[in-house]
N, C-alpha and C positions, 0 to 999 in steps of 0.2 A: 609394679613396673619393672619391666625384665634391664637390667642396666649392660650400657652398651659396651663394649670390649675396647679398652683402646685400640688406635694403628699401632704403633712402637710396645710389641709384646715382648719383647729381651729383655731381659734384666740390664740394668746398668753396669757395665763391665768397669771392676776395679777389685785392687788387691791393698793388702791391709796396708792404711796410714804407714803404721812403723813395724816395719819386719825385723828380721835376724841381727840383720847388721844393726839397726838401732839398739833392740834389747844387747846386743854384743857389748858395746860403746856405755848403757846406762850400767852394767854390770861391772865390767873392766872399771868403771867411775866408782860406780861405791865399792869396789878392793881396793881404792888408794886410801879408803875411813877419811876423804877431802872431796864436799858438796862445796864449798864455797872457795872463791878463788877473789882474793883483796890484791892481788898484783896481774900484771899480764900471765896468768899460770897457761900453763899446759892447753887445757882445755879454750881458755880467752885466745891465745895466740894460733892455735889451729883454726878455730870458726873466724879469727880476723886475717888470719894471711891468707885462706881459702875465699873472702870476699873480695878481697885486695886485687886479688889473681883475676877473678871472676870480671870484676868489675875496670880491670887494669890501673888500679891507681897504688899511689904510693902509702896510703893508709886506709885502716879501716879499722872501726872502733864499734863495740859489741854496746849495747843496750838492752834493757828490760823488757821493750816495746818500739815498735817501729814509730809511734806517740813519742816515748821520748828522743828519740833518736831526730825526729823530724824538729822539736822544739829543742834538742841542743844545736841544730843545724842553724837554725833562724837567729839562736842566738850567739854562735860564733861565727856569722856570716854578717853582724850589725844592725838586724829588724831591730826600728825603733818606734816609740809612740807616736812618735809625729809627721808618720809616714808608716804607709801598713805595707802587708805583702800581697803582691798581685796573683791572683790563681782565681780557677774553674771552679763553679760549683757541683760540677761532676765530679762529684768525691766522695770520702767516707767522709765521715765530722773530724778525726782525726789533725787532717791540715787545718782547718780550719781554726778549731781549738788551741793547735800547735802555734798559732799564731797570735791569738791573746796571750797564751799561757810564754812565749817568747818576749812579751811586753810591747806586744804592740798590736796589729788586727787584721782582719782581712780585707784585701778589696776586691771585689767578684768584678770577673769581665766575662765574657761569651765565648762558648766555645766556635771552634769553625763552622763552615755549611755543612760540608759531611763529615765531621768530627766529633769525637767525643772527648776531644784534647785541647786545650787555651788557644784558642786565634792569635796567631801569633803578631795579628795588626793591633790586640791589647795594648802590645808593651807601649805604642808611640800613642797612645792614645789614653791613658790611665792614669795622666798628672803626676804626682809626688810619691813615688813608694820607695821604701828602703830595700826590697829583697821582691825574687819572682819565686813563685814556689810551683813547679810544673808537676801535676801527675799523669803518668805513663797510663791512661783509663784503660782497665780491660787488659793489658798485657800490649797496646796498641804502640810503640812507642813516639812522642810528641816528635815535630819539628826543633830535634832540640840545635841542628845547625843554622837555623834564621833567628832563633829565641835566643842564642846564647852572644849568637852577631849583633841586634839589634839590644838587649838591653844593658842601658846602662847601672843597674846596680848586679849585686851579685844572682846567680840563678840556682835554688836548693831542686833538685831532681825527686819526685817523691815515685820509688821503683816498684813500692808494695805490690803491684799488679804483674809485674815485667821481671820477675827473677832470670837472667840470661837471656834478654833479649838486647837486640840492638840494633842502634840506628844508622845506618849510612856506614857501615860497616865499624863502626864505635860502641861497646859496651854500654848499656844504660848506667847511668852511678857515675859515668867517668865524662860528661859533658859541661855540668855546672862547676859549679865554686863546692857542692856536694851534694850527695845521694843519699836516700835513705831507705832502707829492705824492712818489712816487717815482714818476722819470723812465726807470725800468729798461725794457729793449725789451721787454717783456710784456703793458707798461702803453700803456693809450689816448693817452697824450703821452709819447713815449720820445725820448731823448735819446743813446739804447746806455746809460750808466747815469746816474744824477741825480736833484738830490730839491731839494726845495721846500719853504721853513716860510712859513705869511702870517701875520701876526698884528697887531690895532693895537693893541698895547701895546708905546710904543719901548724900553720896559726891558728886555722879554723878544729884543724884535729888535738890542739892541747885546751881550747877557749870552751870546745865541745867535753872534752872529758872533765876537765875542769867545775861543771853543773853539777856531777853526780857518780864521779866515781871515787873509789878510796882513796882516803892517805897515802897508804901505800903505793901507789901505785904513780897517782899526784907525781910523791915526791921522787921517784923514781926517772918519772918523764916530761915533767914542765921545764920549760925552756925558755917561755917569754918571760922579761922583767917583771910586766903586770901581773904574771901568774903565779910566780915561784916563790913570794911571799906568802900566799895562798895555800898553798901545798898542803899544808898541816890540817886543811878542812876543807878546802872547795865549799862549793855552795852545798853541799850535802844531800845532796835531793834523792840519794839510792838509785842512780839509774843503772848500777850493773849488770850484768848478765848473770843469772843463775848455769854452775858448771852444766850442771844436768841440762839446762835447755842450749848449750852451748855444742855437747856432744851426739846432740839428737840429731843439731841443724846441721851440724858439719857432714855426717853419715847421709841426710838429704841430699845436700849438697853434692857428691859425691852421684846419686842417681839423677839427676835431675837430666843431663842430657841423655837419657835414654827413656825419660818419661815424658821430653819436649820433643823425640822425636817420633815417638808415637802418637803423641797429638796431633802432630803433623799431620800423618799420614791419614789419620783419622776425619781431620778437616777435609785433606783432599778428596776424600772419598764421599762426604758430605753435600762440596761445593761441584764435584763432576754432576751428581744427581740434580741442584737445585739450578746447573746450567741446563740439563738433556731438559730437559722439564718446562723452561723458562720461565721459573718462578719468582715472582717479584720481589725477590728478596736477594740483599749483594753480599757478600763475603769481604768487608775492606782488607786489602793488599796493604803491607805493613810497606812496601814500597823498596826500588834496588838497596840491594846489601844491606837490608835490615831483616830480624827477627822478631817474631811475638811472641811476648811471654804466655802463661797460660793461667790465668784467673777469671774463671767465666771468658767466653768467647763473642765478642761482639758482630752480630747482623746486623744489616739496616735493613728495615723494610720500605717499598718503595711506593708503598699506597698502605699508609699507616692505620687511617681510620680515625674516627674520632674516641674510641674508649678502648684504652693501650689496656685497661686490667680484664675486661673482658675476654678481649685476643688472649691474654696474659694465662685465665684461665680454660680458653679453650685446649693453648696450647698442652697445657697441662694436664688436661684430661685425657688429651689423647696420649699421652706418656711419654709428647717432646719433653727432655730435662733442661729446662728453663729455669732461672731463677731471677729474682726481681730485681730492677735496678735501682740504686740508693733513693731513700725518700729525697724529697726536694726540701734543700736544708733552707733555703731561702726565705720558706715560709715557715720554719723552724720558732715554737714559743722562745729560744733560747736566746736565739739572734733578736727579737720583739720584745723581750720583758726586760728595761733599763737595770731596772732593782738588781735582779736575776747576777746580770751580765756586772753591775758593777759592785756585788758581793763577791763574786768567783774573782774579778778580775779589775782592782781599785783604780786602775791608771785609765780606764779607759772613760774617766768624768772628765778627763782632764785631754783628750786624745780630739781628733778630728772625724775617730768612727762615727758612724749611723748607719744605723738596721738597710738594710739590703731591700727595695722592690722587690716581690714576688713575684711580681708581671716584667721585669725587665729581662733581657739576653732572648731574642727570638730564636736563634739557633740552638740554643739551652733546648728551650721550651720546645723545638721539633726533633732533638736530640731524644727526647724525655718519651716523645710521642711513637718513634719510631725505632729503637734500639731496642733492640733482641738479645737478650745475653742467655746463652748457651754452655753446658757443660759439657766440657768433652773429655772423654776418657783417655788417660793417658797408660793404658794397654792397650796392645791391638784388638781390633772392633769391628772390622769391616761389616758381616752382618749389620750388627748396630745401627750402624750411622746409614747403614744403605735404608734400614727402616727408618732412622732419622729424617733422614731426605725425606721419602716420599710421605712421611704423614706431614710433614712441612709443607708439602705441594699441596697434601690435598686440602688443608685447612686453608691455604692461601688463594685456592684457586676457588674453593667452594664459598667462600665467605658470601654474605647477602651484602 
């Protein structure tokens, strides 16, 4: 059998992860004979006043992973066992986990009708929780000024998706109580792995380093009574930042608005075709004086179908660059096996968690059905995406 040629015959347009400037920055690193930095060094204070900036707040604190970063959030934000944190299941495991592993659990609510982001009618509706934990899906960024108005405990921001995006003319990272960026090589500012809390609240930023960062450094900058005793050890968990991934991220950092505004451009030219066309598929508007970050690019389609992997794989075939959206953790063994859950994690015999419906959140469930995530190149592409479009069209309109 003769096999058929995809639509989308371009190559995917892109240029290397880490160019000049980064080897420049890991070079210049290893001439100083210092990979490792136990105080705010050089390297720690560049990649956190460059987030700070970014994100407009008064502190930012480097991490090993946007994992930890997210579970020192929770825990100098006040999640406790006897009360979990509210958030979406449209997520990585990450939050999720971040949340046991905080000492306390998750509580799933629904996302909105056309959203891939926490309904923000959860908060008054989700009983007793200690902390909200919102992710930015997709680069989309949430309602974070109804979310941040109506709830009453603190709100942890999770930006992993949204490097430089923002809401209602507000940087993502700078609406909660705190923010959190992972630096993972996936992500629009990668570091190989790494993660970033901002926040200006200095109690949550010395309670947050306090988990896992040096002596040195401790003692250098705690301030609260509770903590300054502590100094000499913290809880010790190693969540610092390795220099090297610290000077990768900064040098990203650094390009990032000129690779967010090539994506731009490259959407627009995507969403012109699959208007000329009227292809049942919407491009969501991140809405006035906001920005999208750029992690996978989210579609909705408007006549989903009933077998999303199918669609999944035609799109595929034909050489749209699609890629899949997270498993559905809901029905997760991990969230299901008591044993499992209360070996990792002893407090939670004792908590008020229990395992999640898999049948529950309807709008989850047509989120799941109907969302399209999309890669878009962040060099200019026009070609490209004009092919992009129209094999878009023709699978959507051909479908049986």
């Amino acid at each position: 059998m003769t096999a058929v040629a995809p639509l989308v015959k371009l190559p995917f347009p892109k240029q290397p992860k880490y160019g000049p400037a980064e080897r420049a920055a890991v070079l210049q690193l290893l001439d100083t004979g210092h990979l490792s930095e136990t105080t705010r060094g050089p390297a720690t204070a560049s990649i956190e006043d460059a987030f700070a900036a970014l994100a407009g707040t008064a502190f930012a604190l480097s991490f090993n992973s946007g994992t930890a970063s997210l579970k020192a959030a929770l825990h100098a934000v006040g999640a406790r066992p006897d009360a979990g944190v509210l958030m979406s299941p449209m997520t990585w495991i990450s939050p999720i986990t971040a949340a046991f592993q905080a000492g306390s659990f998750p509580v799933f609510a629904d996302v909105g009708a056309e959203s891939a982001n926490l309904d923000t009618s959860a908060l008054t509706e989700s009983g007793d929780v200690s902390a909200v934990l919102v992710t930015h899906a997709w680069g989309l960024p949430a309602a974070m000024e109804t979310l941040t108005a109506v709830a009453a405990v603190p709100v942890v921001e999770d930006c992993s998706h949204a490097h430089g995006a923002r809401h209602a003319g507000s940087p993502v990272g700078s609406w909660g109580t705190a923010g959190c960026f992972s630096l993972q090589e996936a992500k629009s500012v990668s570091g190989g792995e790494g993660g970033i809390l901002t926040t200006n609240d200095q109690a949550v930023y010395e309670r947050a380093m306090s988990l896992g960062h040096h002596p040195h450094r401790l003692q250098a900058e705690l301030t609260l009574p509770e903590l300054v005793a502590t100094a000499d050890t913290g809880a010790a968990h190693k969540y610092r930042m390795p220099a090297l991934s610290a000077v990768i991220a900064r040098q990203q950092l650094a390009s990032l608005p000129q690779r967010m505004a090539a994506s731009e451009a490259n959407l627009a030219i995507l969403r012109d075709v699959l208007h000329d066309h009227a292809a049942p598929i919407a491009v969501p508007d991140p809405g006035p004086g906001s920005v999208r970050g750029w992690y996978g690019t989210p579609l909705r389609l408007l006549q989903p179908g009933a077998d999303a992997e199918a669609l999944h794989e035609t799109f595929a075939a034909q050489g749209i660059p699609v890629r899949r959206i997270y498993p559905d953790w809901l029905a997760s063994p991990l969230l299901h096996t008591p044993a499992l859950l209360h070996r990792y994690w002893p407090h939670l015999q004792h908590s008020p968690w229990r395992p999640p419906d898999p049948g529950a959140f309807p709008h989850y469930r047509q989120a799941r059905r109907s969302t399209l995530i999309l890669k878009i190149p962040t060099v200019a592409a026009d070609d490209y995406m004009a092919q992009v479009g129209q094999a878009l069209v023709h699978v959507l309109t051909h479908r049986s």
